[in-house]
N, C-alpha and C positions, 0 to 999 in steps of 0.2 A: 404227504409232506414234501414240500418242494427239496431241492438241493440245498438250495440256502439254508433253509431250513434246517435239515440237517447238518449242516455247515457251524450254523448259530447254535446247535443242542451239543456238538462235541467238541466247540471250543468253551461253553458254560461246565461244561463235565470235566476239560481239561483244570480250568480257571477252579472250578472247586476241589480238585484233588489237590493240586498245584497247593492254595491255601490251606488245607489241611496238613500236607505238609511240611509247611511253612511252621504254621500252629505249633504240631510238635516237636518241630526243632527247636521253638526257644526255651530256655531256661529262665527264670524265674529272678534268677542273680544279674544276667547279662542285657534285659530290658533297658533300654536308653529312658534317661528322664528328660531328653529334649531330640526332637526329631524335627528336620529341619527338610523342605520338600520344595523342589523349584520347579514350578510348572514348565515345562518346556517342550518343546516340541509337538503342538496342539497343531500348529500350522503346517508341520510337516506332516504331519499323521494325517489332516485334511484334503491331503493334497494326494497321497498315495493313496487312498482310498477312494478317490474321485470325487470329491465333491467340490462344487465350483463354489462355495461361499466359507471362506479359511474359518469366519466366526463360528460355524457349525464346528469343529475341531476345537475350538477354544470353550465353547460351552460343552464340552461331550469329556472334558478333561476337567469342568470347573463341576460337573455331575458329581463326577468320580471322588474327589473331596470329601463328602458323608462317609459314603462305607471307610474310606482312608483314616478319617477321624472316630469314625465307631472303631474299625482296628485298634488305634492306639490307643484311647479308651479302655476298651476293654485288656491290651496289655498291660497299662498301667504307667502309660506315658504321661508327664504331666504339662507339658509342653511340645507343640507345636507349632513351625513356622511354616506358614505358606508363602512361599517368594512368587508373588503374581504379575507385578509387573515393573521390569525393568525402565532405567531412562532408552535402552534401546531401543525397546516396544515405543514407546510416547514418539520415536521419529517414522515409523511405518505412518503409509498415507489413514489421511484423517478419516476415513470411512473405516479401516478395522482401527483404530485405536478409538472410534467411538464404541465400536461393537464391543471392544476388550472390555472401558470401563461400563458399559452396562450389563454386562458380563459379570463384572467383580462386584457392581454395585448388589445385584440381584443377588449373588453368591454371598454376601457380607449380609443382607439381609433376609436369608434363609440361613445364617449362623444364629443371628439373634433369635431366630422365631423358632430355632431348635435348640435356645439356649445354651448355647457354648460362649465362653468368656472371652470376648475378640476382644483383640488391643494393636492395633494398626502403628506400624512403624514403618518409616522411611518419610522422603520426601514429600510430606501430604501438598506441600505450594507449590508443587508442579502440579499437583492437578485441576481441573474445572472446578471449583466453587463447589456446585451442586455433588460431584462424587467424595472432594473432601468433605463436605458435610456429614452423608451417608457415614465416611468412616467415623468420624468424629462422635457422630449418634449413635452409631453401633457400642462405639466404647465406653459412653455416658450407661447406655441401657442395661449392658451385661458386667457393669465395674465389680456390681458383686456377688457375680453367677459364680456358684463351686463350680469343682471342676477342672477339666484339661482347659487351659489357657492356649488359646490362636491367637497366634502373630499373622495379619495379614503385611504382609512387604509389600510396600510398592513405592514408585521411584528411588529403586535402589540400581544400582551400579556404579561404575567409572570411577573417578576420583573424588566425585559427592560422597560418594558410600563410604568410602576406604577412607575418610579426612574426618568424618563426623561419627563419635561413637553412638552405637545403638543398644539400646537394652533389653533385653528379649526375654524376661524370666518371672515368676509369680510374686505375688506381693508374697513377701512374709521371708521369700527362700533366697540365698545368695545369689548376690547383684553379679553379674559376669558382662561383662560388656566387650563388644567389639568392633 
């Protein structure tokens, strides 16, 4: 086995001790019933690790979402928000912010098709046509999938975000808005 190799076997052995860990730390009382996750830092991580295309980074962080949502799942979280893409992101040049939303497009439809209840909030009219559809679609398809409910975010930030309230929570359970 090369070094890398071994490299890649004792950071997975770390990675799963580390989680088990984690596991029995929680308490059963203190589970959050909304967890709220901002993807960030995909482009820096890309960039330290050497790879010359940032979108590699940004998909290697939109992977990592499944197991994140099987976690809370299985804690017993009933809400989830993914905050994927800021009005920041939308001003990086147009070759990664095409890569981001087909990124997210892809990612929102391997939600549906592992059936999780997406419900897309933020700015969908800053986006292309074609990726606000996707969300739009995602949210018609899974309106009434049980389950942990995903908030995908996108065009949120600035003074839009913070001026228009947004509703983040399951049918049926109290309305919280902010």
């Amino acid at each position: 086995m090369s070094a890398e190799g071994v490299q890649m076997g004792l950071r997975e052995l770390a990675y799963k001790l580390y989680e088990r860990r984690l596991e029995a730390s929680l308490s059963r009382h203190t589970i959050p019933r909304h967890v709220g996750v901002i993807l960030d830092g995909n482009r820096r991580w890309a960039r330290s690790a050497g790879l010359t295309d940032v979108s590699d980074g940004h998909q290697k962080g939109a992977d990592n979402i499944f197991e994140l949502l099987g976690w809370c799942r299985q804690a017993g979280v009933e809400v989830v928000t993914l905050w994927l893409l800021s009005t920041d992101n939308l001003a990086r040049s147009g070759a990664e912010v095409e890569a981001l939303l087909r990124i997210i497009e892809g990612t929102v439809r391997e939600l549906v098709a592992q059936g999780w209840h997406v419900k897309p909030v933020g700015a969908l009219d800053l986006l292309p046509v074609d990726t606000a559809q996707v969300l739009k679609d995602a949210a018609e398809a899974t309106a009434e999938n049980p389950g942990l409910l995903v908030n995908v975010a996108v065009g949120y930030g600035g003074r839009r975000w913070s001026t228009s309230p947004t509703t983040c929570t399951r049918p049926g359970s109290p309305t919280r808005t902010w």
